[in-house]
N, CA, C and O atoms as CSV, one atom per row, in Angstrom:
chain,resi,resn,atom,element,x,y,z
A,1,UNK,N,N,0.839,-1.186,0.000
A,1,UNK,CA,C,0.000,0.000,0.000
A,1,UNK,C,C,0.884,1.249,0.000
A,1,UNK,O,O,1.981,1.392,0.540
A,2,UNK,N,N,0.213,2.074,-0.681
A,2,UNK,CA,C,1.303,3.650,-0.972
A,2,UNK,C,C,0.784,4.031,0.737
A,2,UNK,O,O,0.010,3.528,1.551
A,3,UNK,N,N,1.464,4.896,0.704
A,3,UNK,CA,C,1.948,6.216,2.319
A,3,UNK,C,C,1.529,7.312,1.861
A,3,UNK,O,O,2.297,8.007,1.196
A,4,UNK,N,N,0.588,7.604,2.039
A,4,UNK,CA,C,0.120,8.863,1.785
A,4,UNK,C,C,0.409,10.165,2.921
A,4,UNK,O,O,0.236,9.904,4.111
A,5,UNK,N,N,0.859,11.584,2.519
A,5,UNK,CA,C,1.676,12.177,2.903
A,5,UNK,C,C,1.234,13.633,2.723
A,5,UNK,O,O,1.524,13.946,1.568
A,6,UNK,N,N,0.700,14.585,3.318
A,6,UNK,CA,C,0.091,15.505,3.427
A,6,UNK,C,C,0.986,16.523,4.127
A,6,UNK,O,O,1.130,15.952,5.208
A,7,UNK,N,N,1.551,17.443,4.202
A,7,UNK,CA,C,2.134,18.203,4.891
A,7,UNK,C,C,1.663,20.044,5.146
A,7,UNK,O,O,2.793,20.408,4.823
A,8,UNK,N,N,1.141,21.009,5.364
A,8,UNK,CA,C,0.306,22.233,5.175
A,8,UNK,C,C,0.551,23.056,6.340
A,8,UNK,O,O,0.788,22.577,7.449
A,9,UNK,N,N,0.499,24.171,6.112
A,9,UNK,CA,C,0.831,25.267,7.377
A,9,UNK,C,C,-0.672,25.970,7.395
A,9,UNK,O,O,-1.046,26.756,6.524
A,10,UNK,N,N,-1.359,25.616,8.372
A,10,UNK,CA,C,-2.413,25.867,8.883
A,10,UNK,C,C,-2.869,26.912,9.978
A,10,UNK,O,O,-3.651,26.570,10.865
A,11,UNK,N,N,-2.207,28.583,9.870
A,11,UNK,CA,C,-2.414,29.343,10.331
A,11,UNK,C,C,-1.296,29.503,11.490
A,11,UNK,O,O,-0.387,30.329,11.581
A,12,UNK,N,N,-1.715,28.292,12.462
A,12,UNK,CA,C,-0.798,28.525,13.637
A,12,UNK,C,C,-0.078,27.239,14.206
A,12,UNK,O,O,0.305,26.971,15.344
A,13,UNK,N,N,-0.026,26.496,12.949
A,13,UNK,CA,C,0.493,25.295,13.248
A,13,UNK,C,C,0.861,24.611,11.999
A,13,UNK,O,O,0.440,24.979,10.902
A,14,UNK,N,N,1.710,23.537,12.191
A,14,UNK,CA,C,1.852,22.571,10.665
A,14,UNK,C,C,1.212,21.536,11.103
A,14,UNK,O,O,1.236,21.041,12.230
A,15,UNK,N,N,0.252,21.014,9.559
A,15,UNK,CA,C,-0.120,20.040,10.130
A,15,UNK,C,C,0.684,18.702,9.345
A,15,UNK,O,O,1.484,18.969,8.449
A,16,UNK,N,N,0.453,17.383,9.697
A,16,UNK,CA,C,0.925,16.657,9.205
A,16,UNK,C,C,-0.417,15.631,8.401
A,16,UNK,O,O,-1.494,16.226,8.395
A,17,UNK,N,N,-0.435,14.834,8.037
A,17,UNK,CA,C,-1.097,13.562,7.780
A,17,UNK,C,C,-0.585,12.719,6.940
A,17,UNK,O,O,-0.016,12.896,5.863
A,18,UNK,N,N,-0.943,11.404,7.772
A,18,UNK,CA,C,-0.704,10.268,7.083
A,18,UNK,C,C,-1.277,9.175,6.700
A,18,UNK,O,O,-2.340,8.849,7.230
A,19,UNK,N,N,-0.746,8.455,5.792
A,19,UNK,CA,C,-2.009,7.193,5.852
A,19,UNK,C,C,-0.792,5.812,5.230
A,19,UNK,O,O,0.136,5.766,4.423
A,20,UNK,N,N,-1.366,5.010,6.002
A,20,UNK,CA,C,-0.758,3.711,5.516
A,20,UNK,C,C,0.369,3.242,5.972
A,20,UNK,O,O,0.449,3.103,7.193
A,21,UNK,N,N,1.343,2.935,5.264
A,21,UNK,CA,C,2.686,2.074,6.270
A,21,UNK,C,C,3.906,2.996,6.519
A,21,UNK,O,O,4.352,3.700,5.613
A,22,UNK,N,N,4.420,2.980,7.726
A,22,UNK,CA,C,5.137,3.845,8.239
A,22,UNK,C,C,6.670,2.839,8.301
A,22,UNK,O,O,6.741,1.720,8.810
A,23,UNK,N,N,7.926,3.672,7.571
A,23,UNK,CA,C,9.487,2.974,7.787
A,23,UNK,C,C,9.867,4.080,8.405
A,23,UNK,O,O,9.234,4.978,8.960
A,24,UNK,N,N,11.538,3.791,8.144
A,24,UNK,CA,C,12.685,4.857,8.294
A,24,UNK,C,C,12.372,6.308,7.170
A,24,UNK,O,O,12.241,7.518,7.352
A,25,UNK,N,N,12.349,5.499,6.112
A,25,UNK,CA,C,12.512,6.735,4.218
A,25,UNK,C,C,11.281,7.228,4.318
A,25,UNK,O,O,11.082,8.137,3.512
A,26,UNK,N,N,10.207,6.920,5.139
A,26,UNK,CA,C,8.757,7.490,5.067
A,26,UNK,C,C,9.220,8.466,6.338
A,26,UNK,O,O,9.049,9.680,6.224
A,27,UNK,N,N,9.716,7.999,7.362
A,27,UNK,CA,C,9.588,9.284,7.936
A,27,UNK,C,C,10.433,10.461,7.865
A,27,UNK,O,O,10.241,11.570,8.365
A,28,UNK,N,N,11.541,9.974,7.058
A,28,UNK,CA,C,12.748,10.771,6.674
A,28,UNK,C,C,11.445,11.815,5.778
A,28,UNK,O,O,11.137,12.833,6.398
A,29,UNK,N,N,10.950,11.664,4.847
A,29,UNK,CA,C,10.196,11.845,3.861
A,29,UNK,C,C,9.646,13.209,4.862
A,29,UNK,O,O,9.914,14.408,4.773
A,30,UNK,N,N,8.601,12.304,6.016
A,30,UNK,CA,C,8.020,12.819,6.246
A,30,UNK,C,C,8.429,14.447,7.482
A,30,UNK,O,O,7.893,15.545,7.630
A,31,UNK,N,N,9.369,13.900,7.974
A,31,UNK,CA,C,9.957,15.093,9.238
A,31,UNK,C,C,11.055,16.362,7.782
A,31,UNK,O,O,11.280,17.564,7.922
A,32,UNK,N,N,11.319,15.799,7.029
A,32,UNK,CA,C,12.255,16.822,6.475
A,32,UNK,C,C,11.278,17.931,5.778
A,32,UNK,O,O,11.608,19.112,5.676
A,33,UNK,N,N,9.992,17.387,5.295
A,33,UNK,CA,C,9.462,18.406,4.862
A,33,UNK,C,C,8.687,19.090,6.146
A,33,UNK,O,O,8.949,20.206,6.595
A,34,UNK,N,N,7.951,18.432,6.507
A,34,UNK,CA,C,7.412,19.150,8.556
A,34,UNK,C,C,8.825,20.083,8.393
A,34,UNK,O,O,8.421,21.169,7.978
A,35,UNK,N,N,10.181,20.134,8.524
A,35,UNK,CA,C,11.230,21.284,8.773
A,35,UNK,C,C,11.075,22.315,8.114
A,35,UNK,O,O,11.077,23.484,8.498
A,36,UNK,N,N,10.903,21.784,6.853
A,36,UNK,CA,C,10.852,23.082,5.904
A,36,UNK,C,C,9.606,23.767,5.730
A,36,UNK,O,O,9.669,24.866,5.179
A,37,UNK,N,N,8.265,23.255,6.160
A,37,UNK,CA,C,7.152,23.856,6.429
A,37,UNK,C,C,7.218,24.628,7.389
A,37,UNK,O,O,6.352,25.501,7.445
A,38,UNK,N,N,8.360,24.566,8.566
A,38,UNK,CA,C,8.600,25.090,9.795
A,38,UNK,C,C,8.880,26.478,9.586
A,38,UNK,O,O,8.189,27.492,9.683
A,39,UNK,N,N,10.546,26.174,9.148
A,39,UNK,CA,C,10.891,27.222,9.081
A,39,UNK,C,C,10.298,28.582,7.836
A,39,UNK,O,O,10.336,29.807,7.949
A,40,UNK,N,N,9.718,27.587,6.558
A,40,UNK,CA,C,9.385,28.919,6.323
A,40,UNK,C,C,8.069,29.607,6.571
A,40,UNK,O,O,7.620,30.644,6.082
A,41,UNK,N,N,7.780,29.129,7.075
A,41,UNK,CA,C,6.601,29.771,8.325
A,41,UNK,C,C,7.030,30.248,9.628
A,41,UNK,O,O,6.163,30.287,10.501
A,42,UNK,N,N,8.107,30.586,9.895
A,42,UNK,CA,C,8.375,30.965,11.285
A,42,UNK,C,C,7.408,29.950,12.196
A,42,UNK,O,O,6.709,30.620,12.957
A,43,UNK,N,N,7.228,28.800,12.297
A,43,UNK,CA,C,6.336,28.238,13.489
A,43,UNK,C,C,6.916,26.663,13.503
A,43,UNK,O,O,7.222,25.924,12.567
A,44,UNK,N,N,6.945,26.389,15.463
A,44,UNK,CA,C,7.385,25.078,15.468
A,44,UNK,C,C,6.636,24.517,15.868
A,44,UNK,O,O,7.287,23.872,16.690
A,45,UNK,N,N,5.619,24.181,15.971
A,45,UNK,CA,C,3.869,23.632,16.784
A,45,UNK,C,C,4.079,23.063,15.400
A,45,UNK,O,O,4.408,23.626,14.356
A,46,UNK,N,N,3.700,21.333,15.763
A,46,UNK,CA,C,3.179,20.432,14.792
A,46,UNK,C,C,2.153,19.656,15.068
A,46,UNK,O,O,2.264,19.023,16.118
A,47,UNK,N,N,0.965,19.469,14.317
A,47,UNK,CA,C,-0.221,18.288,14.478
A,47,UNK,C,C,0.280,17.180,13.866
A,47,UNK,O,O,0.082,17.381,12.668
A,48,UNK,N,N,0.836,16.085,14.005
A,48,UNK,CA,C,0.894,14.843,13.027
A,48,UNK,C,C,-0.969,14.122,13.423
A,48,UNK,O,O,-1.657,14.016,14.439
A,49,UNK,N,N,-1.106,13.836,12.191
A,49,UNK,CA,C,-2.655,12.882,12.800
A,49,UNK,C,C,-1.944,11.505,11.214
A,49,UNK,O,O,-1.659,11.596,10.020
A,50,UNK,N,N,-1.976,10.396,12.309
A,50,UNK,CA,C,-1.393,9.488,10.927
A,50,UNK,C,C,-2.273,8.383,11.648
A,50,UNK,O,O,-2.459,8.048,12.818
A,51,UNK,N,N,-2.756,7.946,10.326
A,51,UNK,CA,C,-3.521,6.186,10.325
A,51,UNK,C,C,-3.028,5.111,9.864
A,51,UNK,O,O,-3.464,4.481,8.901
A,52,UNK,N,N,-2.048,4.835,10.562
A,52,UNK,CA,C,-1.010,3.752,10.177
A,52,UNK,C,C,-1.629,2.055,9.759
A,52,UNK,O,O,-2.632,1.572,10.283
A,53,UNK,N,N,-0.908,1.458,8.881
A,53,UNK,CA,C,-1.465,0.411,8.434
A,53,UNK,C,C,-0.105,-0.736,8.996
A,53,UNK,O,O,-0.223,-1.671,9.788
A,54,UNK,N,N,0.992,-0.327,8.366
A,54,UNK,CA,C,1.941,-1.063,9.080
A,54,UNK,C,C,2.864,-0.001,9.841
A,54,UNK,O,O,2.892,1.188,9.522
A,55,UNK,N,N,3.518,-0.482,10.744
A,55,UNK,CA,C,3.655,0.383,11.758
A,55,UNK,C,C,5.528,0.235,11.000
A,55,UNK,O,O,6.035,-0.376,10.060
A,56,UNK,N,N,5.976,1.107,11.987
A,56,UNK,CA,C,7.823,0.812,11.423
A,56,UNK,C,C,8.311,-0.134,12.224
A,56,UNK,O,O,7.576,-0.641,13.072
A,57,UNK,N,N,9.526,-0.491,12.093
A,57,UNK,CA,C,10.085,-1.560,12.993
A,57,UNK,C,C,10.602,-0.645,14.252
A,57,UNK,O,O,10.616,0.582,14.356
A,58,UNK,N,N,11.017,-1.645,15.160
A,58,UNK,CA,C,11.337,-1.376,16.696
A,58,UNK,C,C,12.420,-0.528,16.244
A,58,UNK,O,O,12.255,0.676,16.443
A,59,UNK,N,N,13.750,-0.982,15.544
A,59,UNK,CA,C,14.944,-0.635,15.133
A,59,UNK,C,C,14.674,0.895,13.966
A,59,UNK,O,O,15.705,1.564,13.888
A,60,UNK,N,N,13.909,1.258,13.426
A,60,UNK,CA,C,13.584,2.029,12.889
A,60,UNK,C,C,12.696,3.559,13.771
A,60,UNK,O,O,12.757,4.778,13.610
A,61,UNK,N,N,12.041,2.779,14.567
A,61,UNK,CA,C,11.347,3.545,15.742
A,61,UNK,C,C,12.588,4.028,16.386
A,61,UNK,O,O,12.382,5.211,16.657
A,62,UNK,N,N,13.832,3.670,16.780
A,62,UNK,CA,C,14.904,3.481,17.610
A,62,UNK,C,C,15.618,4.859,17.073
A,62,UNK,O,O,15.692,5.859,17.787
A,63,UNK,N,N,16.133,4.802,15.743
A,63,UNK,CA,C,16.495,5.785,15.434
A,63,UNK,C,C,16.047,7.061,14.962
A,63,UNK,O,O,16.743,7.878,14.360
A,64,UNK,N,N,14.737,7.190,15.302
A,64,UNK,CA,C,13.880,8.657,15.612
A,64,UNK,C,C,15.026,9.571,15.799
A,64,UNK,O,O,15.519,10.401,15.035
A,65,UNK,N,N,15.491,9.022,17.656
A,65,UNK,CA,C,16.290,10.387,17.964
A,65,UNK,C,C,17.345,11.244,16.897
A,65,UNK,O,O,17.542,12.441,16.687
A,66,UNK,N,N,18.005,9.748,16.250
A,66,UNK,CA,C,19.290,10.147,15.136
A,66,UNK,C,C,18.682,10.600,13.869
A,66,UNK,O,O,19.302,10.512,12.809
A,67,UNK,N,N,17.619,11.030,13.938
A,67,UNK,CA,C,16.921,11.692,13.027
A,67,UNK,C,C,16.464,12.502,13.001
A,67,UNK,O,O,16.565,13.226,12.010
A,68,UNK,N,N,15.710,12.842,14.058
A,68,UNK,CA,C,15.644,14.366,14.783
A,68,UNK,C,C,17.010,15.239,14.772
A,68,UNK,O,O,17.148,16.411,14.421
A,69,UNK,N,N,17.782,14.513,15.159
A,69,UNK,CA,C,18.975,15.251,15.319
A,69,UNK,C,C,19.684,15.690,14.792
A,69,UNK,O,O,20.284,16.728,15.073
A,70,UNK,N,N,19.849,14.776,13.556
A,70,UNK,CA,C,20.342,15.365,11.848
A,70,UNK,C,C,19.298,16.448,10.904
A,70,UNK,O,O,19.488,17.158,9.916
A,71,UNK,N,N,18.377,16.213,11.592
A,71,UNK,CA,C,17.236,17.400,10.944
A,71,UNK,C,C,17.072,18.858,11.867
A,71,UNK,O,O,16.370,19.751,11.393
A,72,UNK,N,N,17.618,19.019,12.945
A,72,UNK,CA,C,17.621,20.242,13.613
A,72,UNK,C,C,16.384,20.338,14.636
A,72,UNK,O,O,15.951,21.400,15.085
A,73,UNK,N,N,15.856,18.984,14.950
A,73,UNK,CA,C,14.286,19.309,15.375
A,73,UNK,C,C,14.612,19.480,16.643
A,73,UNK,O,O,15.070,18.456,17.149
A,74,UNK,N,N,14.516,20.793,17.649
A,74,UNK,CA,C,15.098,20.524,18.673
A,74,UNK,C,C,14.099,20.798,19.907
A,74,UNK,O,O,13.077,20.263,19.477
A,75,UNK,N,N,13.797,21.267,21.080
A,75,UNK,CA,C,13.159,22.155,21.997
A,75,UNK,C,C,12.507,23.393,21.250
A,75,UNK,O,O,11.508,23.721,21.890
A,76,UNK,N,N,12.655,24.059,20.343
A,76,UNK,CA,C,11.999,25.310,19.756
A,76,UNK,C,C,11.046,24.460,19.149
A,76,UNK,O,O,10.197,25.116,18.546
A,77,UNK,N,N,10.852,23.019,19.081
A,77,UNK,CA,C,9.674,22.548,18.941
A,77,UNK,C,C,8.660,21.899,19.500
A,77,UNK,O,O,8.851,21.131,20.442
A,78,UNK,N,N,7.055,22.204,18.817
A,78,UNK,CA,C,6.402,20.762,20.110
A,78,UNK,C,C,5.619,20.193,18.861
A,78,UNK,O,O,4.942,20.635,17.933
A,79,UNK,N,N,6.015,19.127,19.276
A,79,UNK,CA,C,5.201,18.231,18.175
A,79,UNK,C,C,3.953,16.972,19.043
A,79,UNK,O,O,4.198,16.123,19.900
A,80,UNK,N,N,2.805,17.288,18.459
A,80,UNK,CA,C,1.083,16.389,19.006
A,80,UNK,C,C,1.362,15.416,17.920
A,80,UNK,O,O,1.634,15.837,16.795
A,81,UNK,N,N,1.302,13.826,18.241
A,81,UNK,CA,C,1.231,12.895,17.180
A,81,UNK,C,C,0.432,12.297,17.506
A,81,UNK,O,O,0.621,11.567,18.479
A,82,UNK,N,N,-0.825,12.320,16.862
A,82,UNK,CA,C,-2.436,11.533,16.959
A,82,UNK,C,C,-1.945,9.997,15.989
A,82,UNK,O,O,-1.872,9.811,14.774
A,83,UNK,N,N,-1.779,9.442,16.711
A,83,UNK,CA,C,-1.999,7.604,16.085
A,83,UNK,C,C,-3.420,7.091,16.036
A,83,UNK,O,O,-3.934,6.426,16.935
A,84,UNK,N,N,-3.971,7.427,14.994
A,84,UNK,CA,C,-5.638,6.583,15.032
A,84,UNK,C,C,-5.824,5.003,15.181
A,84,UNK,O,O,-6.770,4.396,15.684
A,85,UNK,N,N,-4.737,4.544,14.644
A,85,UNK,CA,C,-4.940,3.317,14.574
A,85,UNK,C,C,-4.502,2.335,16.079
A,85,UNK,O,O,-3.357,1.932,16.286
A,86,UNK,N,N,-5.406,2.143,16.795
A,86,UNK,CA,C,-4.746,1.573,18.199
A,86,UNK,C,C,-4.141,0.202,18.286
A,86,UNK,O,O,-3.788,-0.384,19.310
A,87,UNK,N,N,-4.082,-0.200,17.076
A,87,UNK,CA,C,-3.820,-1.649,16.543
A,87,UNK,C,C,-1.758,-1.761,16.487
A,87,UNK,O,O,-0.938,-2.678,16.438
A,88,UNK,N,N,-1.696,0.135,16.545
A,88,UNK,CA,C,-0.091,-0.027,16.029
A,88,UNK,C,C,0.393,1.384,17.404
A,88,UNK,O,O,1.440,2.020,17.529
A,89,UNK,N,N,-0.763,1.416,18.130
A,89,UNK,CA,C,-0.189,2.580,19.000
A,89,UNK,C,C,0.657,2.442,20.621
A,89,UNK,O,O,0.893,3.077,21.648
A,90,UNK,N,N,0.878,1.139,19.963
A,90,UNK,CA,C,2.539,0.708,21.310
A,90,UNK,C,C,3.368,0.610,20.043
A,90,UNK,O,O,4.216,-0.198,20.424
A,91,UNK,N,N,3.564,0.791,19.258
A,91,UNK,CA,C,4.761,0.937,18.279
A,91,UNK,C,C,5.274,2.666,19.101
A,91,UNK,O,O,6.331,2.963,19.659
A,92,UNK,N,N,4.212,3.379,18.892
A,92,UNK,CA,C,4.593,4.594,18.359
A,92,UNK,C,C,5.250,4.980,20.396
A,92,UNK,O,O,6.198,5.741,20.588
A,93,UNK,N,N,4.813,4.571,21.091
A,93,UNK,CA,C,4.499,4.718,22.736
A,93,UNK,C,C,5.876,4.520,22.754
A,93,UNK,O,O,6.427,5.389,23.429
A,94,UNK,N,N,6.950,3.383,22.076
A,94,UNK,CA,C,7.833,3.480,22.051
A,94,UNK,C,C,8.531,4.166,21.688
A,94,UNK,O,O,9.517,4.254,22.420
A,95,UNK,N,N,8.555,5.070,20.429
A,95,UNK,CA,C,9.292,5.685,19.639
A,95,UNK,C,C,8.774,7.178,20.737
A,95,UNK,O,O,9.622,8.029,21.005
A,96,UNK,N,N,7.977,7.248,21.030
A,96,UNK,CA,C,8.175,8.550,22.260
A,96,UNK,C,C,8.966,8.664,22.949
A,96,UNK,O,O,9.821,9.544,23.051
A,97,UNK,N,N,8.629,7.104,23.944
A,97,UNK,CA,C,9.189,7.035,25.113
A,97,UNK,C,C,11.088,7.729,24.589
A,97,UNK,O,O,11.761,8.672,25.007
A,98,UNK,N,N,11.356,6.530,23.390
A,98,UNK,CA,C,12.808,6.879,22.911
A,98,UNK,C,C,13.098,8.689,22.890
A,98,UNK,O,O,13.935,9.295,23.559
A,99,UNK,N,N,12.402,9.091,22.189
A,99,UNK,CA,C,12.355,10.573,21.955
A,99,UNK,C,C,12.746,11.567,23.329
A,99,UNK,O,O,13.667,12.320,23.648
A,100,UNK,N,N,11.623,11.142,23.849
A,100,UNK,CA,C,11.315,11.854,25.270
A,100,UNK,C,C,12.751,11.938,26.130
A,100,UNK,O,O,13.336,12.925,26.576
A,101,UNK,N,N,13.044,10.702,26.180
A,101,UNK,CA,C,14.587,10.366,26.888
A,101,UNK,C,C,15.446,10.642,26.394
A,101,UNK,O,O,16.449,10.346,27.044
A,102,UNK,N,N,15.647,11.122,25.457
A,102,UNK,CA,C,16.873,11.675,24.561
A,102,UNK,C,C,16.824,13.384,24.484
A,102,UNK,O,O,17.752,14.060,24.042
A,103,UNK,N,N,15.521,13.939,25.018
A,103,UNK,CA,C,14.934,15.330,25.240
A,103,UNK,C,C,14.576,15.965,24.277
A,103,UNK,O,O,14.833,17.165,24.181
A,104,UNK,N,N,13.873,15.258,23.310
A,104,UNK,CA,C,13.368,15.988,22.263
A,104,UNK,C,C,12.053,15.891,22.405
A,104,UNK,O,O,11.564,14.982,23.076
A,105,UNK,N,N,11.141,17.028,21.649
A,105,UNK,CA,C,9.818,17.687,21.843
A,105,UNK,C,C,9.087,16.183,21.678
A,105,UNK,O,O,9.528,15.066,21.407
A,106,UNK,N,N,7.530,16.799,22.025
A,106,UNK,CA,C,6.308,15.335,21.619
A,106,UNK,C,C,5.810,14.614,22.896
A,106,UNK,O,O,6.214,14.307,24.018
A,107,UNK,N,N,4.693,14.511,22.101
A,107,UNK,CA,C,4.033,14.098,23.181
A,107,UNK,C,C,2.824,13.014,21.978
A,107,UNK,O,O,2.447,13.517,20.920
A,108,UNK,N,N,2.543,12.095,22.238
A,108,UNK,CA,C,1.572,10.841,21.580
A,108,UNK,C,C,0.179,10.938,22.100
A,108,UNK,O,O,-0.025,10.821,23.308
A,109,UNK,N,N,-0.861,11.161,21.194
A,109,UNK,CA,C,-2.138,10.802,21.330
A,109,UNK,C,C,-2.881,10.253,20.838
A,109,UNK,O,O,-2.399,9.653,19.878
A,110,UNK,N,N,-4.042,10.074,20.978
A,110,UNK,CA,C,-5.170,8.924,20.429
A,110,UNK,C,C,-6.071,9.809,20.031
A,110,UNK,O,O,-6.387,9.702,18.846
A,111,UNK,N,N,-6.707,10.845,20.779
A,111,UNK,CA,C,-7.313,12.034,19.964
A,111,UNK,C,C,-7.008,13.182,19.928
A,111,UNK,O,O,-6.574,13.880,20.844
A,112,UNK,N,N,-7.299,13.549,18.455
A,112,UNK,CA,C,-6.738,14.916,17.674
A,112,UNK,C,C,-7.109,16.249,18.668
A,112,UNK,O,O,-6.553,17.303,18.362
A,113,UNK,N,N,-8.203,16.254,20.076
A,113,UNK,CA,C,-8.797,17.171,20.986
A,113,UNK,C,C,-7.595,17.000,21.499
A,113,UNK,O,O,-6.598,17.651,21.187
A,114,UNK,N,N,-7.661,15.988,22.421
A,114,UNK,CA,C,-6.778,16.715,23.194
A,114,UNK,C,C,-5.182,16.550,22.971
A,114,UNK,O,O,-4.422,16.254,23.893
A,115,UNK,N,N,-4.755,16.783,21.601
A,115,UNK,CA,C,-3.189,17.164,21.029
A,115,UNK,C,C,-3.226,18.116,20.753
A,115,UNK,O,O,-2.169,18.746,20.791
A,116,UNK,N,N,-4.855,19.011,20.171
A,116,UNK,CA,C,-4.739,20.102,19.889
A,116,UNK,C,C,-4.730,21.070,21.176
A,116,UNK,O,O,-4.419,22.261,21.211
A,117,UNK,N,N,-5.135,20.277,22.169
A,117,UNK,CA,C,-5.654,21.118,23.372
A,117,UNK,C,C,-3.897,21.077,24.473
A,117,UNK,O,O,-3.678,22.111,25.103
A,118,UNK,N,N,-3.222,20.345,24.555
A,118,UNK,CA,C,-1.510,20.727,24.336
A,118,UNK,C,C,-1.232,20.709,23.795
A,118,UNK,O,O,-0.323,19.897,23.974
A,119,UNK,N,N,-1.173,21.092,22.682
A,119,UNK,CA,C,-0.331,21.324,21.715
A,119,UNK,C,C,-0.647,23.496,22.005
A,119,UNK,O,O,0.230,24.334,22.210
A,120,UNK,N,N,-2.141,23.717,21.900
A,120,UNK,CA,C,-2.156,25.197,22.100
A,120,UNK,C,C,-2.309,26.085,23.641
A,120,UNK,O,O,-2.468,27.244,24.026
A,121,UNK,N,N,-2.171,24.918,24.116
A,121,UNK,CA,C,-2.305,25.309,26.070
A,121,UNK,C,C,-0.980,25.107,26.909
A,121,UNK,O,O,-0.824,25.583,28.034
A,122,UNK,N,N,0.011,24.303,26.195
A,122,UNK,CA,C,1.209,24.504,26.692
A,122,UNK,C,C,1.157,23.812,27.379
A,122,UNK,O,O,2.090,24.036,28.150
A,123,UNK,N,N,0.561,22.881,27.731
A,123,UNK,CA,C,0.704,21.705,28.924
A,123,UNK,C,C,1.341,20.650,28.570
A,123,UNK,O,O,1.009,19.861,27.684
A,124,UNK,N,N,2.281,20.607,29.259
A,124,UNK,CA,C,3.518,19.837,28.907
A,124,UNK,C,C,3.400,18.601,29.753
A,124,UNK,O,O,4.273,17.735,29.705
């Protein structure tokens, strides 16, 4: 199945969307353009809302951080990642947890309310 890939600067935020199977080159795909939607919008607030079909591997989830990190994504950002699909949302619980501990932005949700509701209230 194709990965469908949506990326848009939506006033006061970028949003993301996705659909279908999630790797490494999909999310490379997907965080390098989220950067460049960033910066040329002056704004680091991101919505990801993705409906994953196959999820990425553990080892692929793993190197998030080394990917963030080669892309500049740092604290000047906060990124809401809505996982609809609850079938693949301990994949992603991991790839936070990884994130989180390495001190980069994000926070994982199940609904798009309340990511939007920290994501614009600052509750960390």
């Amino acid at each position: 199945m194709k990965t469908e890939i949506k990326v848009t600067f939506e006033n006061n935020y970028v949003k993301i969307i996705t659909n279908g199977e999630h790797n490494f080159d999909i999310a490379k795909k997907i965080w390098s353009t989220a950067v460049e939607t960033c910066a040329s919008h002056n704004c680091f607030k991101i919505l990801g809302i993705a409906n994953t079909t196959i999820p990425m591997s553990t080892v692929d989830g793993y190197n998030h951080a080394e990917l963030f990190s080669e892309m500049g994504i740092d604290n000047k950002y906060q990124i809401a990642w809505v996982e609809k699909n609850s079938k693949v949302i301990e994949k992603y619980q991991f790839i936070e947890t990884v994130l989180r501990n390495r001190g980069f932005p994000g926070k994982l949700f199940k609904d798009i309310k309340d990511a939007k509701n920290w994501l614009f209230n600052d509750v960390k």
